[in-house]
N, C-alpha and C positions, 0 to 999 in steps of 0.2 A: 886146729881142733875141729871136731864134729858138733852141729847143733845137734841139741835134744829133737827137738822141734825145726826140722830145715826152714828158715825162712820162704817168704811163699809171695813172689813179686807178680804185682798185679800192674796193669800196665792200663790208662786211659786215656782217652785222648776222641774230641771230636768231631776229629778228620778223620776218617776211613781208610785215603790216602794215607796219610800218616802212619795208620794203623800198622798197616799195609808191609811200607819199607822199614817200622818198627821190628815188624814180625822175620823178615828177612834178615834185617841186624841180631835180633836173638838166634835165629838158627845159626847164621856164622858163626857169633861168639861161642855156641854149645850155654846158651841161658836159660832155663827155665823158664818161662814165662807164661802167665797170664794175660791175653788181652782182651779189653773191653770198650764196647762206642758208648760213650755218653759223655754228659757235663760234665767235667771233674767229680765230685764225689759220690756222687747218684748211681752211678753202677754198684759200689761197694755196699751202698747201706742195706740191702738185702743177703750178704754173705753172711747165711751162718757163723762161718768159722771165728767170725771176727765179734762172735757175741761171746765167746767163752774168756774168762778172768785171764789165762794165761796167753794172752796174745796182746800184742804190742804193735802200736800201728807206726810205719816213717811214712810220712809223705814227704816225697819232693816234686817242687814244680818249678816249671821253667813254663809257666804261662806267657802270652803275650804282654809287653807292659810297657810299651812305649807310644810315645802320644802319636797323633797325625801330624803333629808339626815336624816331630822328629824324621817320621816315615820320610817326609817330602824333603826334607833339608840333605839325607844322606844317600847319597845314589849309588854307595855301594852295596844295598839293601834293597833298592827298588825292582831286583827281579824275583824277590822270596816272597813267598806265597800275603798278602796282607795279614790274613786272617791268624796267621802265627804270632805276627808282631805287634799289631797296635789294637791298645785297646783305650776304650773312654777311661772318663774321670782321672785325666793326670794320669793315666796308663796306667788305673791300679783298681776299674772294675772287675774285673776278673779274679783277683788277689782277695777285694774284699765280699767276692760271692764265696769264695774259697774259707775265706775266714767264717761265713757265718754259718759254712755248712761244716768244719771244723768243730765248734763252739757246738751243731745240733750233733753230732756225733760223739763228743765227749759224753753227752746223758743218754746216748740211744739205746745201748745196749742194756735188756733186761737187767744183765749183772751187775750194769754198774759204769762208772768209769772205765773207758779205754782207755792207757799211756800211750801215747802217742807223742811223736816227734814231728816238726816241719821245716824244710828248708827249702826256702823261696829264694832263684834270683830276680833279683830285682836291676833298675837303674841307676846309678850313684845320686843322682838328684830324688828318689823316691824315700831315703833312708827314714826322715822324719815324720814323711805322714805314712809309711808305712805301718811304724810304731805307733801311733794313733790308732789306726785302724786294728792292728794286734793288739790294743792295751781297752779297745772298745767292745770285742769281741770276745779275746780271751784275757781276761783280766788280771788273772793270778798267775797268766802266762810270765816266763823267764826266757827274753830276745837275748840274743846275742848276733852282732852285725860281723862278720869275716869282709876281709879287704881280695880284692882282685891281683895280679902278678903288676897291676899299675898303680896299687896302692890306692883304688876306689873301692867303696861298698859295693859291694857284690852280692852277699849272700846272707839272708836275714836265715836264724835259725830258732825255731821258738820251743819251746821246751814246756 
């Protein structure tokens, strides 16, 4: 079926690099896309489009979220860029800046509430203080944790 309103994918990321061969994969695939440099949510909160009642936000991220101890233990990883993969606090700073710019975007818009959707992966050892940190941030949030093809938590998705 056809959207009323074609969805409208915004793409961020703050590698440039990144950006870069993001933008290349969308032209292969024939994707529409948006792309933007900045922190995670900080490009969008100035979009218009996204102050009006009939617009619905998903994020998904796949941030960095593995600790340095991890980084250094697995050497099947140590020729990918750091800066993708490890981040501080139990590899879940980046998650909870994400969270609390989430939380400032749910009251941003003059109109009101955005609906918004999110789906983080995460590391199967992250699942419980993830939910902490979703339960700190977004309170009245509804998690649901999806398992991996190995049968680990993979993929927090908050509602």
């Amino acid at each position: 079926g056809q959207f009323i309103n074609p969805p409208k994918i915004i793409a961020i990321d703050v590698s440039k690099k990144a950006l870069c061969v993001a933008k290349k994969n969308a032209q292969k695939h024939n994707v529409e896309t948006e792309f933007l440099h900045g922190n995670l949510l900080e490009p969008i909160f100035q979009l218009s489009e996204l102050r009006t009642k009939n617009t619905e936000l998903i994020i998904t991220a796949n941030l960095p979220y593995i600790t340095e101890q991890q980084f250094k233990q697995e050497p099947s990883i140590q020729k990918e860029p750091k800066l993708a993969l490890v981040a501080d606090n139990d590899g879940l700073a980046l998650y909870e800046e994400l969270l609390k710019q989430i939380a400032t975007f749910h009251t941003y818009p003059p109109s009101g509430r955005v609906p918004l959707s999110s789906f983080l992966e995460i590391d199967p050892t992250q699942t419980d203080k993830i939910k902490i940190l979703i339960k700190k941030y977004l309170p009245e949030s509804n998690i649901e944790v999806k398992k991996d093809l190995a049968g680990l938590d993979r993929l927090v998705i908050i509602k």
